[in-house]
N, C-alpha and C positions, 0 to 999 in steps of 0.2 A: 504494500500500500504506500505508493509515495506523493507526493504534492505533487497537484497537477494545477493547480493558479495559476501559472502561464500556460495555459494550453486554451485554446480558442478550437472548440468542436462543430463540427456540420455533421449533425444526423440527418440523413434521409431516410422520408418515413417513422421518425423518430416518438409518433403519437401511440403505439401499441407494439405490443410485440416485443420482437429483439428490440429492436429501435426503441421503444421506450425503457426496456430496460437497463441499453447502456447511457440513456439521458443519465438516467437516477445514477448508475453507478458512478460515473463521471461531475455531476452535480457534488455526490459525495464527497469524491478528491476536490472539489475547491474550481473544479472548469467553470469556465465560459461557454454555455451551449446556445446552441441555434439549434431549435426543431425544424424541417419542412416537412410537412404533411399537406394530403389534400382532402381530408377529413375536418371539416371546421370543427365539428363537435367535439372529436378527439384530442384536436389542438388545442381549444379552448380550456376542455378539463385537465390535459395536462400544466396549461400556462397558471390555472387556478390554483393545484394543488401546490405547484412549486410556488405562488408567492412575488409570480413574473419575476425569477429568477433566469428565466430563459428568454431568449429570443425567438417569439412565435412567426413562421414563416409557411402560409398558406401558397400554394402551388400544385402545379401537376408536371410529374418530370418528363410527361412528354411535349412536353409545350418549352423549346430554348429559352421564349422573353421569360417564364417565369423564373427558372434557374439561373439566368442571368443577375434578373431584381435581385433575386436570392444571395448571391455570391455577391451583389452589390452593398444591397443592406449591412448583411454580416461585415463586412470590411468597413462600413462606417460606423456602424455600432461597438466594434471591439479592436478596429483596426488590422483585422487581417485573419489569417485562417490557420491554422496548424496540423488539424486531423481534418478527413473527410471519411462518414462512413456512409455505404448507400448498402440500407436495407432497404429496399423497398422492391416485391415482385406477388403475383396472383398465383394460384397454381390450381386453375379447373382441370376436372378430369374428366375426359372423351374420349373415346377409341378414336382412332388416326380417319379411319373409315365414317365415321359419323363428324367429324371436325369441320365445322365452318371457314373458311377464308379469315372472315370478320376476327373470331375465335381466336383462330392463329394467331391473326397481326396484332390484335391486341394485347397475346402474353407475351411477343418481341417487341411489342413500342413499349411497355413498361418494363420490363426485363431487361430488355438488351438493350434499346432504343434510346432510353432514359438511364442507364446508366453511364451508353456514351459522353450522350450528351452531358451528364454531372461534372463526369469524370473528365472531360476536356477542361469544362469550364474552371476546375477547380485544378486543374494541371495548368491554366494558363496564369492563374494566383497565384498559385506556389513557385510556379519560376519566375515572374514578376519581381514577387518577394524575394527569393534569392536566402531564403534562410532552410528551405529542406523541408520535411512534411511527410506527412502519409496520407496516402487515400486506402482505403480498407474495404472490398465488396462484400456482400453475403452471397454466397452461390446453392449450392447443396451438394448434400451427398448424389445427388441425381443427375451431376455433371459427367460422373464416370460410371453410373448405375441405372439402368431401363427402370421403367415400370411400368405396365400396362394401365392405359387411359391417362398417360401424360410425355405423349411425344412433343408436343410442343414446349411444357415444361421445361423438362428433360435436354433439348435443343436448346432451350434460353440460355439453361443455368451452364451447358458444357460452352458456349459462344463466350458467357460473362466471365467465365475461369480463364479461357486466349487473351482475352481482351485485356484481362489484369495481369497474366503475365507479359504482354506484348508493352503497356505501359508500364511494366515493369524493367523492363529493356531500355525504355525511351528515355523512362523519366530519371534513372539511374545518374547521370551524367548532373543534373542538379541536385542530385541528396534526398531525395524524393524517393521513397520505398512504399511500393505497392506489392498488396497482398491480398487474398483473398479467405474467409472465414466458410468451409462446407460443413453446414452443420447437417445432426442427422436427424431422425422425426422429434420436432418440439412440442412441446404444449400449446393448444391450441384447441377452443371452442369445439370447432367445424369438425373436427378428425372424431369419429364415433370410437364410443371405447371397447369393439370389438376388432376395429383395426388396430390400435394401441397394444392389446393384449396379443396379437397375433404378433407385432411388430417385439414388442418385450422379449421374445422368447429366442431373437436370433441377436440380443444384444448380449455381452460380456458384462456389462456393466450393471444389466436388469432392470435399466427403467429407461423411459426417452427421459431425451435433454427437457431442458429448463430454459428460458430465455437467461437468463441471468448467468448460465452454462457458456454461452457464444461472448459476451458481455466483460468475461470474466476475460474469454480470449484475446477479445480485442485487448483491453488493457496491456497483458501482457504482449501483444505487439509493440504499442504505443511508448512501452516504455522507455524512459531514458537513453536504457542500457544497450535498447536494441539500434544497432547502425551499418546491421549485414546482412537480417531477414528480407530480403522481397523476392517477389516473383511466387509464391508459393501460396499452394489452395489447401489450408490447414484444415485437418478433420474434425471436428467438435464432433461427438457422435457415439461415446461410452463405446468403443472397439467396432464396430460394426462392420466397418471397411475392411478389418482387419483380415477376417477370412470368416469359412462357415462355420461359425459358432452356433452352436446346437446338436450338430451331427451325430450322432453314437459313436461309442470308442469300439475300435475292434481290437481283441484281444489274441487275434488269430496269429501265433508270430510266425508263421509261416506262411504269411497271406506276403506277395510280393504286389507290387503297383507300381507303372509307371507314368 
């Protein structure tokens, strides 16, 4: 837990969710935050609770002028930027076969679309400034993992992983470290608790994440110490990735495999 008083935050999507629970955690260390959401209600309750401790930033990241306003404000309210993180993506699920046009475009203009565009805008600050920075995406476990009725997901989140490593490439040269956070199934309303239960049983760890789990991640990117990590799509996700947990042991020592 170190001070973070000089740290100047951009959460995208920052009203619920991961997004809001690294507002709080970073509120905690002593930050400077800037919420954008495009939830008014969401924004407003959070700007409430904290005390308008934060900077409430109403927007939609597929729309450039709003992002723009956005990276404008913040630099006059706090003089500048430090961390950027973009949470912010949908994830309906459709077989590929019944998927709309519409459907599609709509989970890559917020996914993918609207992260470019942040993530430019907020690349173009940080070398401005000339002082180094991070920008941090949330992607998922579902950048390098199928799942049936979320191909277009699935496509956002593996597009949003290139992107943060390829600005991770770019932006290198200014001090700028990008990274990306794949968490694995979080808590969340919408998810019924017999998918959770089915989901539980191939985790290591025995429970899905936590928003506050990915939260914890960033921080640890963020901090001081770090001036070597980028380019990398870190797994949040109690082992999961790791391989097939759950399987039966076999005891056969004469069983050969290759």
């Amino acid at each position: 837990m170190g001070d973070y008083s000089d740290k100047r935050i951009l959460v995208m999507g920052g009203a619920s969710g991961i997004g809001r629970a690294t507002v709080e955690r970073f509120l905690g260390l002593g930050a400077k935050i800037a919420v954008f959401d495009i939830n008014k209600e969401l924004l407003q309750a959070i700007e409430a609770k904290f005390s308008k401790k934060i900077l409430p930033l109403y927007g939609d990241v597929r729309n450039k002028s709003d992002i723009d306003l956005a990276v404008e404000l913040m630099v006059k309210t706090f003089g500048g930027i430090d961390v950027f993180v973009y949470s912010v993506g949908i994830f309906p699920n459709r077989l590929i076969v019944d998927m709309s046009e519409n459907e599609w475009d709509t989970v890559m203009d917020i996914n993918v679309k609207g992260a470019f565009l942040s993530c430019q805008a907020i690349a173009k600050q940080l070398i401005t400034q000339g002082t180094g920075g991070h920008i941090i995406t949330i992607s998922s476990g579902s950048y390098q993992s199928g799942r049936v009725g979320s191909g277009h997901y699935c496509a956002s989140k593996g597009a949003l992983a290139m992107l943060t490593k390829v600005l991770a490439i770019e932006l290198a040269p200014y001090g700028i470290l990008v990274n990306s956070i794949a968490p694995g199934l979080i808590e969340n309303p919408v998810i019924s608790e017999e998918y959770k239960q089915q989901y539980v049983q191939r985790v290591p760890m025995g429970r899905i994440g936590r928003p506050d789990d990915v939260s914890s991640a960033i921080e640890m990117i963020v901090s001081s110490n770090n001036t070597f990590i980028t380019g990398q799509v870190i797994s949040v996700d109690g082992g999961i990735s790791a391989g097939a947990f759950g399987l039966p042991f076999s005891s056969n020592k004469d069983s050969v495999g290759i």
